[in-house]
N, C-alpha and C positions, 0 to 999 in steps of 0.2 A: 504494500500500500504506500502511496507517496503524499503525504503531512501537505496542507494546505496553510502555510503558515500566514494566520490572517493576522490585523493590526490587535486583536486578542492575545494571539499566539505571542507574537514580538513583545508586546510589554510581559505577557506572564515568561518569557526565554529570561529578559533583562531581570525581572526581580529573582526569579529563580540563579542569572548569575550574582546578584547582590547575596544572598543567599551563600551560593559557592565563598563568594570572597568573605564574607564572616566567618564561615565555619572555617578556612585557611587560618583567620587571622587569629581566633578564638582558642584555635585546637592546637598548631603545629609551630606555635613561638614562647616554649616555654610549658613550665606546670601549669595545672588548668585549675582554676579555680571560681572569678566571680564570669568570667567568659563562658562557662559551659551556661549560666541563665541568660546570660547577653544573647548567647546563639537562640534557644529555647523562648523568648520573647518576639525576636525576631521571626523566627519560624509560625508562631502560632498567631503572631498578626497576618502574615502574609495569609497562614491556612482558611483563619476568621473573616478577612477582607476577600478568597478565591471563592468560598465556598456558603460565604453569606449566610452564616450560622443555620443552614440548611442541613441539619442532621439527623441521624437515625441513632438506635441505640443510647440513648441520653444518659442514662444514670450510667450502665456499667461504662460510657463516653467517658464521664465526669469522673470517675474513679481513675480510669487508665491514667487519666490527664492529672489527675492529682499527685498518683503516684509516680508517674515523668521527672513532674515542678519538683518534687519532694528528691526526688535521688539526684536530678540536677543539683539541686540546692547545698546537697551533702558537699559535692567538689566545694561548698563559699565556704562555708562556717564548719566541717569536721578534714580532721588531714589523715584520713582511713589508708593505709598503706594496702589492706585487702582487699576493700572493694573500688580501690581507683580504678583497677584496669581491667573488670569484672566489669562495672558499670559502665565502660567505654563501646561495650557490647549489646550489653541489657536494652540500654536508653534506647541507642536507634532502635535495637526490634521492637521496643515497647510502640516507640515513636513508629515507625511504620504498622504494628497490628492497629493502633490507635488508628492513625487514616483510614485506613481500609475500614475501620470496622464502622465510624460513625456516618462513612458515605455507603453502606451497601444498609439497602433498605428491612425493615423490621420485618419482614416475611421469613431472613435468611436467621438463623438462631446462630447464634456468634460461640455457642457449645454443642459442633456438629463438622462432620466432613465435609458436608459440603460449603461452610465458613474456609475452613485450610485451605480446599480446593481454591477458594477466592484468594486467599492471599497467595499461593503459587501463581497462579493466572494473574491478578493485577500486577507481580515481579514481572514475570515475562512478556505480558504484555507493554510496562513502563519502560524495559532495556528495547523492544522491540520498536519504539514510538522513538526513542531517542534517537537510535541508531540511523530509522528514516529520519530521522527530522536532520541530522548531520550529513546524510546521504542529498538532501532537498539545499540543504546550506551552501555544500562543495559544489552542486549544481546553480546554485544562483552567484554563487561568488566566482566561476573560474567560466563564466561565461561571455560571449561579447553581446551588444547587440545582434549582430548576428545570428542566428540562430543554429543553423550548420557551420557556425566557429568554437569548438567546444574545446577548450586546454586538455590535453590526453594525460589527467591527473595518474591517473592508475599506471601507466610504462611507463613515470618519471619517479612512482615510490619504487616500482619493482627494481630498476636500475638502479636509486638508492643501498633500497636494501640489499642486494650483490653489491652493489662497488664499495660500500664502506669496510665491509670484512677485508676485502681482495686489498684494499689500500692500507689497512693497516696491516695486514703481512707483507705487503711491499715496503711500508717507510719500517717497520722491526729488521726487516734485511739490511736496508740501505742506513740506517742507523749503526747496526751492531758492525759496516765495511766503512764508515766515516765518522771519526770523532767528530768533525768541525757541524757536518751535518747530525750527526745528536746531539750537539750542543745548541744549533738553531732552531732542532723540533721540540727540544726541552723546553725552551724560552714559551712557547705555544700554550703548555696547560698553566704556566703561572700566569702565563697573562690572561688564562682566560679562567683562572681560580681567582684573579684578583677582579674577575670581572663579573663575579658571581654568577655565567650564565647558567650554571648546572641545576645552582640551587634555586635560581629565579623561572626558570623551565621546570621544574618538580610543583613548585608552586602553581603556574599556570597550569597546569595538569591535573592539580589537586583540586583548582576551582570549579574548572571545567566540566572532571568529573561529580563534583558535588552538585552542579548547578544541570546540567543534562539528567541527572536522577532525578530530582526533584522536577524538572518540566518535565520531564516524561510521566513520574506519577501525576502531576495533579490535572495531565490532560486525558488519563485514563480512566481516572478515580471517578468522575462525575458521570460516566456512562453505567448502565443499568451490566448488572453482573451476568453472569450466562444464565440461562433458563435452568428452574428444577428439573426439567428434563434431560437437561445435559449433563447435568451431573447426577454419578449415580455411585455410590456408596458401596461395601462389602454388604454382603445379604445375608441377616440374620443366622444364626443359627441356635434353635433349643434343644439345651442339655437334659438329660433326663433326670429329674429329681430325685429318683431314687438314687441312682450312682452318685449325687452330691453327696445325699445324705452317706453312704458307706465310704466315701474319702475323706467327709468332715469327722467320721466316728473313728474312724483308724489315726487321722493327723490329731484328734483334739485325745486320743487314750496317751498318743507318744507325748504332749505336750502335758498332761498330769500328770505323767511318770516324769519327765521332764522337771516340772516347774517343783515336784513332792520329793527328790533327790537331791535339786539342787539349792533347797528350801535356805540350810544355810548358809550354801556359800553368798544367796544372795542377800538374806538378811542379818545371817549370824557375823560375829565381832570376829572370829578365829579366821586366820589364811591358811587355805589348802596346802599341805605341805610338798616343796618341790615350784612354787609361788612366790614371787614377790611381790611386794606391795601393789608395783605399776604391772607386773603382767596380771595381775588378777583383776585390778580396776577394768585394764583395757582389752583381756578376752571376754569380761563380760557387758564390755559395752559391745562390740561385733559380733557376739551373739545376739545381742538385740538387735541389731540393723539386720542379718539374716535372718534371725525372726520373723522381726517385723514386716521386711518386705515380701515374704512368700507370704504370712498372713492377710496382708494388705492385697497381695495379688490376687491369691484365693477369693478373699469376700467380693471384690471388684466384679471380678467374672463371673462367680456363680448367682451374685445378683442381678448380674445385665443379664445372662445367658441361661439359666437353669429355668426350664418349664414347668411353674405352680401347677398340676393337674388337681388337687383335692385340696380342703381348706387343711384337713389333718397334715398334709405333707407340707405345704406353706406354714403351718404354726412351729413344727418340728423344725423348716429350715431356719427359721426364727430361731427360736431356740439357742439352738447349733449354732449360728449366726455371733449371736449375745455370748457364747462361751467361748469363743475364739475372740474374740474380743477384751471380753475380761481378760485372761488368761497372759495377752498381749499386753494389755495395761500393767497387770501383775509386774512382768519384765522391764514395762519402760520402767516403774516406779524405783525396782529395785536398780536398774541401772543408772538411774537419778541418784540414785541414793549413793554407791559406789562410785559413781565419778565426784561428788561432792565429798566424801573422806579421802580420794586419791585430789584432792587441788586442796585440801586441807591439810597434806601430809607434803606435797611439793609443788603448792602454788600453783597460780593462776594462768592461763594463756590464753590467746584469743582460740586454739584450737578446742580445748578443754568448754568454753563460756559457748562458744558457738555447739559443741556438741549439747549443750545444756538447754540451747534454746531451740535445736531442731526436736530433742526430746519432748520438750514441749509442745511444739508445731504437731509432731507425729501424737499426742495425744491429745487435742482438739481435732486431729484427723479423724482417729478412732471413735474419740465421744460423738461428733455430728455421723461417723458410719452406723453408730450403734442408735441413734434417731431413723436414720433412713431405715434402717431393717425393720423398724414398726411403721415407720409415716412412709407409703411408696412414694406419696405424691412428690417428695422431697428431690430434688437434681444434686446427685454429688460432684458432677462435674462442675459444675456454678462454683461451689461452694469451694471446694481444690481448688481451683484457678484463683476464685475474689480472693481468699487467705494464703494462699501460696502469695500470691502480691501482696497483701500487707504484710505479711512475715518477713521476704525479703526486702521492704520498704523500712520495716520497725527495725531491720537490721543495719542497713543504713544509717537510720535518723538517732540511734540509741548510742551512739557511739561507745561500740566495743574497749576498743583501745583505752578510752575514761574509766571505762566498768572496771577492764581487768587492773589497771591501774591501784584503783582505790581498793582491790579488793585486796590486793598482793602488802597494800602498804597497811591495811588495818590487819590481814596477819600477822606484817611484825609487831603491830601493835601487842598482840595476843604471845607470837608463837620465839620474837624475835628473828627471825629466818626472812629472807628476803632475796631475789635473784635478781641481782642488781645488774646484769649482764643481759638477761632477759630482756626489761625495761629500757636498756638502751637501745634496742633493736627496733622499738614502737617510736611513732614518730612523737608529735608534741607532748600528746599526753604522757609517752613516756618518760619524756624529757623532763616535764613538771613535775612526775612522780621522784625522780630522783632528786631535785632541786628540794621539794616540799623534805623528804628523806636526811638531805644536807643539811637544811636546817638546824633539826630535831637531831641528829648524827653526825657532826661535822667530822669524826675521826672514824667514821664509819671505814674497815678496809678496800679499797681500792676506790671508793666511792671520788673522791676530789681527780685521782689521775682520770675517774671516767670520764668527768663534769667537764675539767680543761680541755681532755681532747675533740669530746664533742660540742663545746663552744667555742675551742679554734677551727673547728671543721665548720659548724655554721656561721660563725660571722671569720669572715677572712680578715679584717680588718684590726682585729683584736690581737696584739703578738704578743709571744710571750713577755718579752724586753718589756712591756709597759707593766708588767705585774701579773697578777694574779687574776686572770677572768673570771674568776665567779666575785673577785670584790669590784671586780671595774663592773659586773652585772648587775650587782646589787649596789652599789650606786646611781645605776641606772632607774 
């Protein structure tokens, strides 16, 4: 198809390159910080002014959109070393399901295959509009009045791309047979490092490409999605309830033998001999994740897929249902409880505080599954996805780094003990954890050499010759 590019197209090309040249300037000059909301400002005026608040899906819209602002905003005000270059990822995909989903109209359930299928289709359809519309470009730019005068762009790249290779294994010959001549082609990259073209060519490339995606989605986005008819889904298939029921009574007998053997290693105070302290916290956390996640896959399936033929059989997988559940809880609890004596016995980390909150996560999983198994009306997938986003949102916005911080420095309050080596690893808030530490410790071992080297490392300005950085700090 060949893009008719109208005086619509040419101003939405242009702010789509404004666009390009932000996110260049925002992202690729440095740490990112109050620039990642500068971009995200920009963008969703332009989306709000293309699209004339003409939207479908409103609320779960307004969430996506909240939770964007909200991980954006993390780059201002938190300096997360975990989730910087995690979130470099996140955002756009959020930011692209986000488009697609408040322009494809309320008929299409935004928790269904045939939603994904639209975001595959609006991606290739968006590369596919851009590509013509570049194709349409190289045609109006390399053409005369003329009409049958047409510059033969294509055998001047081809010849390009051959003669550049073939040239530079001729000048590497004719270099390594004349000093005088490698000393003249040497002169060539400093004068053209001194002339920035390399890096000022990455740049135009970088905007280019930013600014052709974004025209290409929002010329796409406004058109009606492909017909129900066209799209067509895997075809149910119903399990038979009785074989549920005889795989949930065989997995849920191994899991009371299970849970009634291992009763005290998980609650009792004594370590398994042959045990240490950390491998027993931390096989019993990975047993819970393999637990959990065959638990969780079981109920999934057997409640989308197993055929209710009698009410007796449906109460029974009920039942069943709620027992593999508990049973699940049992574990997460007790492996709560063992990672909380293994970070009491050797402190705190972001690894340890994050396994602590997906525990968490994973039991508001299970309590709203164990709803669904009586209310069918209930959508688990909603309900996954909406908390799976605030989870990793509240992970963001909580700032880890703080948490583990203060928790590490009210043990020594308690235990004395403190991993002062750890804390320098974390970024601000670590920093201030040892600073707050100094204080209250100033002969604390090796604490001051830590303090100086990492306040000659961040401010370069600070030398030693002038004294002591942490009293030229606190003067400050």
């Amino acid at each position: 198809m060949v893009n008719q590019i109208n005086l619509r197209g040419v101003w939405l090309l242009l702010v789509s390159l404004g666009l390009g040249i932000v996110a260049e300037v925002c992202f690729f000059h440095g740490k990112i910080g109050i620039s990642y909301i500068v971009f995200i400002v920009a963008l969703y005026m332009v989306i709000f002014l293309h699209f004339q608040f003409a939207f479908y899906h409103r609320r779960i819209g307004m969430l996506l959109m909240v939770v964007i602002w909200l991980l954006a905003g993390s780059y201002l005000y938190l300096d997360s070393i975990l989730f910087y270059e995690i979130n470099l990822v996140v955002i756009p995909l959020l930011i692209y399901c986000h488009l697609v989903l408040i322009t494809t109209p309320d008929q299409y359930a935004w928790v269904s295959i045939e939603f994904v299928t639209i975001l595959k289709e609006k991606c290739s359809q968006s590369v596919r509009y851009s590509l013509n519309a570049c194709d349409e470009l190289f045609k109006r730019v390399f053409k005369y009045n003329n009409k049958d005068m047409v510059i033969p762009i294509k055998p001047i790249l081809i010849g390009l791309g051959i003669g550049i290779p073939l040239l530079l294994i001729v000048i590497t010959l004719l270099m390594s047979a004349d000093k005088v001549f490698q000393e003249l082609v040497l002169r060539v990259p400093n004068f053209i490092m001194q002339m920035n073209l390399l890096k000022e060519f990455w740049r135009i490339a970088i905007v280019l490409l930013v600014a052709f995606f974004f025209f290409g989605l929002f010329r796409v986005l406004p058109k009606k999605p492909s017909t129900r008819e066209g799209i067509t889904g895997p075809q149910e298939k119903n399990w038979n309830g009785l074989t549920a029921v005889t795989i949930l009574l065989m997995l849920l007998s191994v899991y009371l033998l299970f849970v009634c053997i291992q009763f005290s290693y998980f609650f009792g105070e004594s370590l398994h001999s042959g045990y240490t302290f950390a491998e027993y916290a931390r096989k019993g956390f990975f047993e819970l994740i393999i637990v959990t996640l065959i638990n969780w896959s079981i109920l999934i399936s057997f409640m989308r897929f197993v055929q209710n033929t009698s009410v007796k059989l449906n109460r029974m997988l009920k039942i069943l249902y709620t027992l593999l559940i508990g049973l699940t809880s049992i574990m997460l609890i007790s492996a709560y409880q063992r990672l909380s004596m293994y970070e009491e016995a050797y402190g705190y980390t972001l690894d340890r505080v994050l396994a602590h909150g997906f525990m968490i996560f994973l039991m508001v999983i299970f309590a709203y599954t164990l709803i669904r198994v009586w209310l069918t009306r209930l959508s688990l997938l909603h309900f996954y996805l909406i908390a799976g986003m605030i989870f990793y949102t509240g992970m963001n916005v909580i700032n880890i780094e703080k948490l583990v911080t203060d928790k590490n420095l009210e043990r020594y309050e308690e235990t004395g003990k403190i991993d002062i080596y750890y804390l320098n690893t974390l970024s601000y808030s670590g920093w201030n954890g040892l600073l707050q530490l100094y204080t209250k410790e100033p002969n604390y071992h090796g604490l001051e050499e830590l303090l100086i080297g990492r306040i000659n490392y961040r401010c370069s300005g600070i030398q030693k010759s002038r004294g002591n950085p942490l009293i030229l700090l606190d003067r400050r």
